[in-house]
C-alpha positions as CSV (number, residue, x, y, z in Angstrom):
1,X,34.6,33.3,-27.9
2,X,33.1,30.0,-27.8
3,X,31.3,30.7,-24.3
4,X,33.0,27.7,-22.2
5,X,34.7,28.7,-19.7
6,X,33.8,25.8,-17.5
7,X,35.3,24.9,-14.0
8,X,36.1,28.7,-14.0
9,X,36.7,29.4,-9.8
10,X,38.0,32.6,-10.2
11,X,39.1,35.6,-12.8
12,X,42.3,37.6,-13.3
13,X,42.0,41.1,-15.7
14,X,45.0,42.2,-17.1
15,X,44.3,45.9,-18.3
16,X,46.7,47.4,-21.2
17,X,49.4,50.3,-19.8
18,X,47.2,53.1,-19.6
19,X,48.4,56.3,-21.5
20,X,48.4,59.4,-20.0
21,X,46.4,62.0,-21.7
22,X,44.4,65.8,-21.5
23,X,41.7,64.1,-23.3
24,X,38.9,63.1,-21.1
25,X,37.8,61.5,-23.9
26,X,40.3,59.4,-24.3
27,X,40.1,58.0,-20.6
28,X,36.7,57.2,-21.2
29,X,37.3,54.5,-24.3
30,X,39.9,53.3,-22.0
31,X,37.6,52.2,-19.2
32,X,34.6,51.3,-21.4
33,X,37.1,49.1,-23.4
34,X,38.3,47.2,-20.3
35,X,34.3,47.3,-18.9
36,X,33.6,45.5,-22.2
37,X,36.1,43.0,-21.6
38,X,35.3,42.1,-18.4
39,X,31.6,41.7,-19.0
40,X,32.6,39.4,-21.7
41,X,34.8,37.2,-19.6
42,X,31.8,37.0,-16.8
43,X,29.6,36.2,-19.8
44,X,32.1,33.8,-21.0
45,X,31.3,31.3,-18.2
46,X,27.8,29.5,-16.4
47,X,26.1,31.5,-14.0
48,X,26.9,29.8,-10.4
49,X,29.5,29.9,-8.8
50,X,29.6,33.5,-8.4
51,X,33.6,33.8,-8.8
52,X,36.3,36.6,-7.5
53,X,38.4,39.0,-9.4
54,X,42.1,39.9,-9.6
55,X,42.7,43.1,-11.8
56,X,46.2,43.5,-12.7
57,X,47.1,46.6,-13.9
58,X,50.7,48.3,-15.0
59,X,51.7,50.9,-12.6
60,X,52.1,54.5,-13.3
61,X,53.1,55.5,-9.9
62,X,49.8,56.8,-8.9
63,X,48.6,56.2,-5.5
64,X,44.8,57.0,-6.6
65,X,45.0,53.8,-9.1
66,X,43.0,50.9,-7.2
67,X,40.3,54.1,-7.3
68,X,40.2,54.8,-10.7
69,X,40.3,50.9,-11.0
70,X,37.0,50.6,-8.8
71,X,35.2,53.5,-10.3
72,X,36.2,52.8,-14.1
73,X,35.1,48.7,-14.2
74,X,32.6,49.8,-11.7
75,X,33.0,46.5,-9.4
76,X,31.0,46.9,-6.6
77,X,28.1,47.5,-9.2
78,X,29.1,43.5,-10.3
79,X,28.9,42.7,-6.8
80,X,26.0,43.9,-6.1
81,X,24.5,42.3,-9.5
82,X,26.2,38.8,-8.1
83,X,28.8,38.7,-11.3
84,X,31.3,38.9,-8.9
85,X,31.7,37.8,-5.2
86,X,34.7,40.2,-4.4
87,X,37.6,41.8,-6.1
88,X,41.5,43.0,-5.3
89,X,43.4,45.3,-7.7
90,X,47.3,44.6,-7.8
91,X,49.3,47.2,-9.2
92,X,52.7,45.3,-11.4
93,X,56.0,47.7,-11.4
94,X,56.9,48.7,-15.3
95,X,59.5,46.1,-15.6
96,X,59.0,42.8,-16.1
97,X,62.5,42.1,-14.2
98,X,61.6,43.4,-11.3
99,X,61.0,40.4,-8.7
100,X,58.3,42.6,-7.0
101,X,55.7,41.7,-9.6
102,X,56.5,37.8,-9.4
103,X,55.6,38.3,-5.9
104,X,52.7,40.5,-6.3
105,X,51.1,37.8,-8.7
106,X,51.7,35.2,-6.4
107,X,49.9,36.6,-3.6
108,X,47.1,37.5,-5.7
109,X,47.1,34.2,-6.8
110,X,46.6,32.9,-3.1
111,X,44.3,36.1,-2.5
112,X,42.3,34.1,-5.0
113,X,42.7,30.2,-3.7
114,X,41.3,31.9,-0.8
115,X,38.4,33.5,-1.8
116,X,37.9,30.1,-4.3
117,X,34.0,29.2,-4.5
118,X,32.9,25.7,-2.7
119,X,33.5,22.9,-4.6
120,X,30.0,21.7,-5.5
121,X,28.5,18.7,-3.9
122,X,27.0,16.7,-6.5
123,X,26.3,13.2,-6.6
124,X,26.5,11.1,-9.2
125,X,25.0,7.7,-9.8
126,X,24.0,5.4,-12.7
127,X,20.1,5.9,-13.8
128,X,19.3,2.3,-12.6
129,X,21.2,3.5,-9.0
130,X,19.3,6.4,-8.9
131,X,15.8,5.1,-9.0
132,X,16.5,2.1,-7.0
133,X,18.1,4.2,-4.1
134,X,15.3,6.8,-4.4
135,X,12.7,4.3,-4.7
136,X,14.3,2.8,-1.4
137,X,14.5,5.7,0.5
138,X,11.4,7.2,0.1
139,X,8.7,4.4,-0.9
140,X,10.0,1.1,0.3
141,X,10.6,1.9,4.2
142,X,7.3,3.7,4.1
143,X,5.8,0.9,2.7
144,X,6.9,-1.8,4.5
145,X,6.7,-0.3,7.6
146,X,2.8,0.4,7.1
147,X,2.6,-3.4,5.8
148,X,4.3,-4.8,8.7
149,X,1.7,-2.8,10.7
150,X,-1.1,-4.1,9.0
151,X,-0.2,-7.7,9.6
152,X,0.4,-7.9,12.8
153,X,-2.9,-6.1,13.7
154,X,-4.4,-8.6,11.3
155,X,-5.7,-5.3,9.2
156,X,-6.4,-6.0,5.3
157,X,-3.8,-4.9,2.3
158,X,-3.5,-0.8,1.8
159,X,-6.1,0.5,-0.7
160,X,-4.2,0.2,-4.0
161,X,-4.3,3.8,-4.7
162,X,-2.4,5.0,-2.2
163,X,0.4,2.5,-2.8
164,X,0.4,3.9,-6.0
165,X,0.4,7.6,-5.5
166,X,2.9,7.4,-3.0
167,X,5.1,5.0,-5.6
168,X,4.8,7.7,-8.5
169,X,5.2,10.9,-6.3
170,X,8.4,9.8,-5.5
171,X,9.4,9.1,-8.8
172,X,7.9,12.3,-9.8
173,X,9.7,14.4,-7.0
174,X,12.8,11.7,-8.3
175,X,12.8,13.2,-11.9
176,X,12.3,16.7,-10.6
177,X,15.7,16.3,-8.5
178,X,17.4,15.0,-11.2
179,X,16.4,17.7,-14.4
180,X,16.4,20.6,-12.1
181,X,16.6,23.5,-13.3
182,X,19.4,24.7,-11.0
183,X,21.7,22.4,-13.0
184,X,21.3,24.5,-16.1
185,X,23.9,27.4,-14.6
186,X,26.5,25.3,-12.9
187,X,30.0,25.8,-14.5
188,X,31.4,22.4,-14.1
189,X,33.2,20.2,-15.4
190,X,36.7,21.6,-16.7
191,X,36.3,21.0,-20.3
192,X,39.7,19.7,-20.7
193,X,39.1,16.8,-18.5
194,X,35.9,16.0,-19.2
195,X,35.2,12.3,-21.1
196,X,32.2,10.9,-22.7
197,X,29.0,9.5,-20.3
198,X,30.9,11.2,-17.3
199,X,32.4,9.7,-14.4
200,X,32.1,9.5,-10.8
201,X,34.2,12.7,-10.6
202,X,33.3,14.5,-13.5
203,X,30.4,14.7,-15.7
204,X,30.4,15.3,-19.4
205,X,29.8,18.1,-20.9
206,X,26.0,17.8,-21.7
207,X,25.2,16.4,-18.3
208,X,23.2,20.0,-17.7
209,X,22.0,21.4,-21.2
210,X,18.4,21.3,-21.5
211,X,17.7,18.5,-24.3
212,X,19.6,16.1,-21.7
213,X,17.5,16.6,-18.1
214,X,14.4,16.5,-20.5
215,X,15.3,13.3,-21.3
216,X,16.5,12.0,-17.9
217,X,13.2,13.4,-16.8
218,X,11.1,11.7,-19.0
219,X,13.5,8.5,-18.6
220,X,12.6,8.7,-14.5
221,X,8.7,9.3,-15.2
222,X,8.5,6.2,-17.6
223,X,9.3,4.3,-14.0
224,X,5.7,5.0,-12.9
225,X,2.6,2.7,-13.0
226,X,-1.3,3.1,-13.8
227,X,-3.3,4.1,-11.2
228,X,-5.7,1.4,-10.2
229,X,-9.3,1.7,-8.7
230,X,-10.6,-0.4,-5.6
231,X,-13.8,-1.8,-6.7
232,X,-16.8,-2.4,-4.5
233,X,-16.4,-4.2,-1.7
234,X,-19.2,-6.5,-3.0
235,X,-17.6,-6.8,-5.7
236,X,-17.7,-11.0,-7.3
237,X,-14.4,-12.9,-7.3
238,X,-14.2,-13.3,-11.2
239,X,-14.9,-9.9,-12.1
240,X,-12.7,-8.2,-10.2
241,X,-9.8,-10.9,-10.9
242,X,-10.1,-10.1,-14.7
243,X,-10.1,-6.1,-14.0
244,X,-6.7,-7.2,-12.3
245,X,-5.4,-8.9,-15.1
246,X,-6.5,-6.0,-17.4
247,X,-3.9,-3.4,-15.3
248,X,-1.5,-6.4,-15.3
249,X,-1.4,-5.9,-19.2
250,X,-0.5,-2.8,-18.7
251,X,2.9,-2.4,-16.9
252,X,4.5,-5.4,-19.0
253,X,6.7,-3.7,-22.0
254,X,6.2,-6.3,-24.7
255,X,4.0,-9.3,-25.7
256,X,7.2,-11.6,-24.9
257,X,7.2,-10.0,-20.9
258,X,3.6,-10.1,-20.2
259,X,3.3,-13.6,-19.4
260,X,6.1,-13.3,-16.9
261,X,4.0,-10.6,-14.8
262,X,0.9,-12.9,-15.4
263,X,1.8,-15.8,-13.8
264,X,3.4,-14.1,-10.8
265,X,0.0,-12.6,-10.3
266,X,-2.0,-15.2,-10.9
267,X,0.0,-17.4,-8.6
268,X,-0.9,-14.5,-5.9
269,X,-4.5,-14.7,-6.4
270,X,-4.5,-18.6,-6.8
271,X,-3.0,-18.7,-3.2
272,X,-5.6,-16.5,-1.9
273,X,-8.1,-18.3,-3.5
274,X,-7.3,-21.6,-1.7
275,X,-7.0,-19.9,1.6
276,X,-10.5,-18.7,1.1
277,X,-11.7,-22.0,0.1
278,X,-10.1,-24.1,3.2
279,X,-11.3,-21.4,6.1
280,X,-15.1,-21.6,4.3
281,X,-14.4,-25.4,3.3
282,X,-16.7,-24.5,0.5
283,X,-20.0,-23.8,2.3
284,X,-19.7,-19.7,1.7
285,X,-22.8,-18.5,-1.0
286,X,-19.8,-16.1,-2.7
287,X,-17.9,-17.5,-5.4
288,X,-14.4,-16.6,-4.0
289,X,-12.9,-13.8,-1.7
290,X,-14.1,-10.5,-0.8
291,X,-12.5,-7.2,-2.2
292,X,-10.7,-6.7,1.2
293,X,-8.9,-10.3,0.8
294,X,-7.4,-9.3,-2.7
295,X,-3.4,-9.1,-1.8
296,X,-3.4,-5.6,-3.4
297,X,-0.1,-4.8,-2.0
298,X,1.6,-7.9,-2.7
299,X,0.5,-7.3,-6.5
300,X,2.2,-4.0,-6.8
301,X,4.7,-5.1,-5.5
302,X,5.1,-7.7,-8.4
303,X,4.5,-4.6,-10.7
304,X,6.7,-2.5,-9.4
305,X,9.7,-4.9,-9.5
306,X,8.6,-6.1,-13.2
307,X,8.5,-2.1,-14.5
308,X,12.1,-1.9,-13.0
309,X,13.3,-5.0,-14.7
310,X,11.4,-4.5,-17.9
311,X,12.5,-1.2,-19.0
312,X,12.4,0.5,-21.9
313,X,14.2,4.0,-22.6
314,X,12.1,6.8,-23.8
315,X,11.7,7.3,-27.2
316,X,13.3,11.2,-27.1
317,X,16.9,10.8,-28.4
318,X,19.8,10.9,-25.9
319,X,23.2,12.7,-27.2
320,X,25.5,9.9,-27.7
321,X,28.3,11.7,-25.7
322,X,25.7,10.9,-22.5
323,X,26.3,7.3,-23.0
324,X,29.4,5.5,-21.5
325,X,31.4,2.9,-23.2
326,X,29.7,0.4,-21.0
327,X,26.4,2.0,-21.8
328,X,25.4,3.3,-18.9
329,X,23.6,6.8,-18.4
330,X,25.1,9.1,-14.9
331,X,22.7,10.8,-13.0
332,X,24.2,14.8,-11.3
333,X,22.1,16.0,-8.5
334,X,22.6,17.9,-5.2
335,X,22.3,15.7,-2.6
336,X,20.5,18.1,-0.2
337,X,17.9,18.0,-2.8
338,X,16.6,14.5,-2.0
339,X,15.4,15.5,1.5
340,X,12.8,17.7,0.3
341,X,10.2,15.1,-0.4
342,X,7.1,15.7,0.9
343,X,4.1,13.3,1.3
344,X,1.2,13.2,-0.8
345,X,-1.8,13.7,1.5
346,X,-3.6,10.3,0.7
347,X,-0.6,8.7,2.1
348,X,-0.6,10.9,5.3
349,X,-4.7,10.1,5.7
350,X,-4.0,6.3,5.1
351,X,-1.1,6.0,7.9
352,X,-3.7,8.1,10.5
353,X,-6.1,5.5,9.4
354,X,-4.2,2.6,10.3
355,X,-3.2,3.5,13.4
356,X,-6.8,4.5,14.3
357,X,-7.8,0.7,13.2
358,X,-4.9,-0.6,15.2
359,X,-6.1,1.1,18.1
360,X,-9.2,-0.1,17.4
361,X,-8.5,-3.6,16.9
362,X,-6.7,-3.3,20.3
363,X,-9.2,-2.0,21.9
364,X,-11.9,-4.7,20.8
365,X,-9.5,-7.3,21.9
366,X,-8.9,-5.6,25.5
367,X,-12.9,-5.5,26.0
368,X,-15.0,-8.9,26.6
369,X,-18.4,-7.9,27.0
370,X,-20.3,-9.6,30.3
371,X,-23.3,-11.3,28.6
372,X,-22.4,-12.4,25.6
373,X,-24.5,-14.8,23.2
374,X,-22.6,-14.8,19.6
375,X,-20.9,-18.3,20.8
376,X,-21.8,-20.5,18.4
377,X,-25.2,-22.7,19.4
378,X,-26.0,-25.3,17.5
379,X,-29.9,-26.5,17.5
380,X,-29.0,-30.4,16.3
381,X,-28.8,-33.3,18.8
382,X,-25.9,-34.1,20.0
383,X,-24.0,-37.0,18.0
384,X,-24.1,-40.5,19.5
385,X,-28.1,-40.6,20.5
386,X,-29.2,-42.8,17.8
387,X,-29.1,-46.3,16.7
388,X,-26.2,-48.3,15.5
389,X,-26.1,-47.0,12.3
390,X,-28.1,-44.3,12.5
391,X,-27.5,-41.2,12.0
392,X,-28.3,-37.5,11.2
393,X,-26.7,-34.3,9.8
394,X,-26.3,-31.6,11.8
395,X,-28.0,-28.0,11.4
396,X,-25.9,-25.2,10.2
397,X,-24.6,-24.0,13.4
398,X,-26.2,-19.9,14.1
399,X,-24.8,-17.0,15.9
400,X,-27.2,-16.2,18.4
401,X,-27.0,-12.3,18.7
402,X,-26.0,-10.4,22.0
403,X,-28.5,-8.3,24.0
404,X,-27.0,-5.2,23.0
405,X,-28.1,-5.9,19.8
406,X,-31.6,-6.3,20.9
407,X,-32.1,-3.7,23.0
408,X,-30.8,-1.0,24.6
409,X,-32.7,-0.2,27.7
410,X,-31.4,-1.3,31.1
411,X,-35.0,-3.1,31.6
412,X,-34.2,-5.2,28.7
413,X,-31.1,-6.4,29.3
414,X,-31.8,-7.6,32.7
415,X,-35.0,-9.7,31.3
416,X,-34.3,-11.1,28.4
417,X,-31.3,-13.2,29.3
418,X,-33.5,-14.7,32.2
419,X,-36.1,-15.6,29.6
420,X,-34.4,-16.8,27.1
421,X,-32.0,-19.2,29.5
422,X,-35.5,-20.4,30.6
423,X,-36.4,-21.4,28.0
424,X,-33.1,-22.9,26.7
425,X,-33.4,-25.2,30.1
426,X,-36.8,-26.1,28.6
427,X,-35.8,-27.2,25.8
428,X,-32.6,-29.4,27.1
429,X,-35.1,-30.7,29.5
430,X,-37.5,-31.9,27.0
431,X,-34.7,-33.5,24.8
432,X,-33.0,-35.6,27.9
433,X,-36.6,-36.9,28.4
434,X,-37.0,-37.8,24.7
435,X,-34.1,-39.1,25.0
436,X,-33.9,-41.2,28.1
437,X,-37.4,-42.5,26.9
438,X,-35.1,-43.4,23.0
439,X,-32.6,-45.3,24.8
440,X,-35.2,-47.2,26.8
441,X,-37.2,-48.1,23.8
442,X,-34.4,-49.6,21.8
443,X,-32.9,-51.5,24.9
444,X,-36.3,-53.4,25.6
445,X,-38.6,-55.0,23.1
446,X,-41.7,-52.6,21.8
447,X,-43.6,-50.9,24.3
448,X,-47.0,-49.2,24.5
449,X,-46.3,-45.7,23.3
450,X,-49.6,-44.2,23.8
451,X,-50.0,-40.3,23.1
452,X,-46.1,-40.2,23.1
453,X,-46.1,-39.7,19.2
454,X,-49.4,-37.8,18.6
455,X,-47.1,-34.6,18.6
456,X,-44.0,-33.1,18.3
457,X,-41.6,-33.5,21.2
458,X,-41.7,-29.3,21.3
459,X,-44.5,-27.5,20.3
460,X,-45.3,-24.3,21.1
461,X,-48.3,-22.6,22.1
462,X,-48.9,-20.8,19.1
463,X,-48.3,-23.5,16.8
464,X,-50.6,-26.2,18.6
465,X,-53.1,-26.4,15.6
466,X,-50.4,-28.1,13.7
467,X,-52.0,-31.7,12.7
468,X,-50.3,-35.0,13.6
469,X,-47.5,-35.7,11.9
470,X,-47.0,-39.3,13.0
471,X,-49.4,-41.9,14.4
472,X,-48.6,-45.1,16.6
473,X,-47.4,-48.1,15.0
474,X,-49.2,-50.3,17.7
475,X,-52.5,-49.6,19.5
476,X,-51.8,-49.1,23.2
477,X,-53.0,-52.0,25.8
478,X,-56.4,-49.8,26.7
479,X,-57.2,-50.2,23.1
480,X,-56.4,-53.7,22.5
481,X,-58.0,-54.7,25.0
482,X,-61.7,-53.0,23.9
483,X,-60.7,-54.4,20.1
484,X,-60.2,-57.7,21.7
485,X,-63.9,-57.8,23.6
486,X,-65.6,-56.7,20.1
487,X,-63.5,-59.2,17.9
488,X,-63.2,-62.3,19.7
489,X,-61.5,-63.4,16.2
490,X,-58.9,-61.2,17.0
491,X,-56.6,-63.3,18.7
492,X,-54.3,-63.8,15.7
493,X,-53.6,-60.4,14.5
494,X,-53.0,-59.6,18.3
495,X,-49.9,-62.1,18.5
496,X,-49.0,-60.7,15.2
497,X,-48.7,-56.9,16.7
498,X,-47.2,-58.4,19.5
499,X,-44.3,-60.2,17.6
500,X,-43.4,-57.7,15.0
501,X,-41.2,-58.0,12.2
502,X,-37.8,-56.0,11.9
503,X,-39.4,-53.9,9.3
504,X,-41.8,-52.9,11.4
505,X,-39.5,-52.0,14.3
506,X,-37.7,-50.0,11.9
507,X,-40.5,-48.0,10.3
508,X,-41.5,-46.8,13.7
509,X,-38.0,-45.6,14.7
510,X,-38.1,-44.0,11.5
511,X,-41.4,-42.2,12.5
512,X,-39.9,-41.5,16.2
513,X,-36.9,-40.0,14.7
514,X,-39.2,-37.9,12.2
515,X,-41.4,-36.6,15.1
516,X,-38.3,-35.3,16.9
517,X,-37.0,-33.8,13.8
518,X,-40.2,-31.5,13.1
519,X,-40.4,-31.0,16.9
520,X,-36.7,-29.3,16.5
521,X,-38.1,-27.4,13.9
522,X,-41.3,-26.0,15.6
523,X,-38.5,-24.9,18.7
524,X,-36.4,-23.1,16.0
525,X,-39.6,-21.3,15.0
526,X,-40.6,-20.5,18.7
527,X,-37.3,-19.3,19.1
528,X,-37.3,-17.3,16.0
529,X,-40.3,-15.6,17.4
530,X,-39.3,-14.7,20.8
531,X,-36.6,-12.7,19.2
532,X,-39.0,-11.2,16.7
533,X,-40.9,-10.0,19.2
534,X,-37.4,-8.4,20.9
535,X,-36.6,-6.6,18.5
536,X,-39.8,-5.4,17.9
């Protein structure tokens, strides 16, 4: 009456003796009574498992009974509707003394055993077992594995978004596994040894109405985070650490939590931060690291373990007989159930995206190209040429550009690196000679210098209207000597040039130095030209 017949594996009918009778009509109630019955007992009990059928029924002698028996309850109708799996009819003698009916019962009893449904395989696990095994299973190799990758091919973190989508579709496929609707028509447990919040063994007997899997799958979706945006790649350091700290505030449960979540992300981007700043030592024009340097999976990471920590139940209310005494809520699924997961498609493009940039990166490592200019060139002096105590900073160091990036004819590439290692030997040549001539002047006393500082030490073609930039700081010998034939009162200040102070000696290095400097410069802009005009 109460509809629980749970655990029920199989069904025994006992029918009433059947009294003969001319009335057909009477025959009829008889059957339609027992039909009714039946139907009653198969409604009596969950759908699944479809269970078998002993009818036991008084014997009148007839040899036409199991017959009668088929046609009146009308059982291959139930098996065809699936109330029923199969049937025997077992025909009892009239007296209960007779030992031929004990032994008819007990072999319809094994008739039965044999024909007994599977037991079901369900699983059963603790809530907080549940999600951390499925999150195990499905996310954490897959993420790891594609990390692991990433890093050794030196490849920036995952996009965010598809760490995410692939975290919450398996907690989505998670909740769906355990709420399915396939749960609702098993007939398990037995009632009589059922217990509150279940066991291992046996679940209680709410684990599969429908209040309690939408609860357990609202419980397994409240596991699932925000879904985060990658902004630009241009993107400035401080704006996109405070959109970072804005999703941060979201996965924390409570004001009391949210500084614990903080600091582990903060920490994270404080690390990467001072990586940034010792590989640029400071010298970058950005104000911190790109978008691509953000440790994006590292992060979730600290959000995902935080949501799993910091927990709350959902807000629905849970029957109290769900609840063990130690407070824990069981989880009953099939475990064939948990290998249906199937990949979101974002995840399946980002994977063929790594390895296509791991066989890229491979590939660029393999390949050395055979004229190759991005080394480094700096266009300052070499340390060491000066003075005691002199001394200059160097030029930012630039990346010359290869030929392929200037051209791509074959005519090209086979005369510009001959002219531009020209005129690199040009250049090297004229600075050993300014600098042979350096080293000379400061080992011996002041010598005539003549025309040496009327220009630059370089200076292009193009640029050779530029006006002096320096003039001697002693007239040559030619010049004193025609001074000294006008101005025969000039033998004083001659003894004075030719016995000049340290001062003096100085202000002309100074000079000498500052001639070579803008000579560097007018090579940079001849330089800067010749490539100009390859490009153009």
């Amino acid at each position: 009456m109460q509809k629980d017949l749970l655990g029920t594996s199989g069904l025994i009918l006992l029918l009433p003796p059947r009294v003969r009778s001319e009335d057909v009509s009477e025959d009829d109630v008889y059957w339609l009574s027992a039909l009714l019955q039946l139907k009653q007992l198969l409604q009596a009990k969950p759908f699944h498992p479809i269970v078998p059928l002993v009818v036991l029924i008084p014997g009148q002698g007839d040899e036409a009974v199991e017959k009668e028996v088929e046609e009146g309850l009308m059982l291959q109708d139930l098996i065809s509707a699936q109330l029923i799996s199969d049937y025997t009819v077992v025909e009892l003698p009239g007296s209960i003394n007779d030992l031929q009916g004990t032994t008819r019962i007990s072999a319809a009893v094994g008739w039965l055993v044999s024909q007994c449904p599977e037991s079901l395989e369900l699983c059963s696990q603790t809530l907080q077992e549940y999600i951390e095994d499925g999150i195990d299973s499905e996310f954490g190799k897959r993420f790891y594995h594609d990390w692991k990758e990433r890093r050794l091919a030196g490849l920036p973190s995952q996009e965010p978004g598809v760490i995410i989508e692939l975290y919450n579709s398996v907690l989505q496929f998670l909740s769906d596994v355990a709420s399915s609707e396939h749960l609702c028509d098993l007939s398990w447990p037995v009632t009589e040894f059922s217990e509150p919040g279940g066991n291992k063994q046996l679940p209680h007997l709410q684990w599969n109405t429908t209040d309690h899997l939408a609860w357990l799958k609202k419980a397994v979706l409240s596991f699932q985070i925000p879904y985060l945006d990658l902004p630009p790649l241009g993107a400035p350091w401080r704006p996109v650490c405070h959109m970072i700290f804005q999703y941060v505030s979201q996965i924390a449960s409570s004001t009391h939590t949210q500084p614990l979540i903080q600091s582990q992300v903060e920490n994270l981007l404080s690390k990467t931060y001072q990586k940034w700043k010792n590989r640029t030592s400071g010298n970058s024009d950005e104000d911190g690291p790109s978008v691509d340097e953000v440790p994006w999976d590292d992060i979730l990471l600290a959000c995902i373990d935080h949501k799993l920590r910091d927990w709350k139940p959902p807000k629905l209310r849970i029957n109290p007989e769900a609840v063990s005494e130690d407070g824990q809520i069981r989880v009953y699924f099939f475990k064939e159930h948990l290998k249906n997961f199937t990949l979101p498609f974002s995840w399946e493009q980002a994977r063929l995206h790594t390895q296509e940039e791991i066989r890229q990166s491979h590939m660029r490592s393999r390949v050395k190209s055979p004229i190759s200019f991005k080394k480094p060139y700096s266009f300052s002096m070499m340390p060491g040429q000066y003075g005691s105590g002199m001394s200059m900073p160097s030029r930012p160091e630039k990346s010359v550009p290869s030929i392929e990036e200037f051209t791509g004819t074959a005519s090209a590439q086979g005369l510009l690196p001959q002219r531009l290692l020209a005129q690199l030997q040009q250049e090297k040549m004229e600075s050993r000679r300014f600098e042979e001539q350096l080293h000379q002047y400061l080992a011996e006393d002041i010598k005539p210098l003549g025309d040496f500082l009327g220009l630059p030490l370089y200076l292009p073609q193009s640029l050779i209207s530029t006006p002096n930039v320096t003039c001697p700081l002693r007239k040559s010998p030619v010049a004193s000597a025609q001074e000294e034939a006008g101005n025969p009162e000039g033998d004083k200040p001659l003894v004075e040039e030719l016995n000049p102070t340290l001062s003096d000696r100085l202000k002309h290095l100074q000079r000498l130095l500052r001639a070579n400097k803008e000579g560097e410069v007018a090579s940079e802009l001849h330089l800067s030209a010749l490539l100009d005009m390859v490009d153009t």
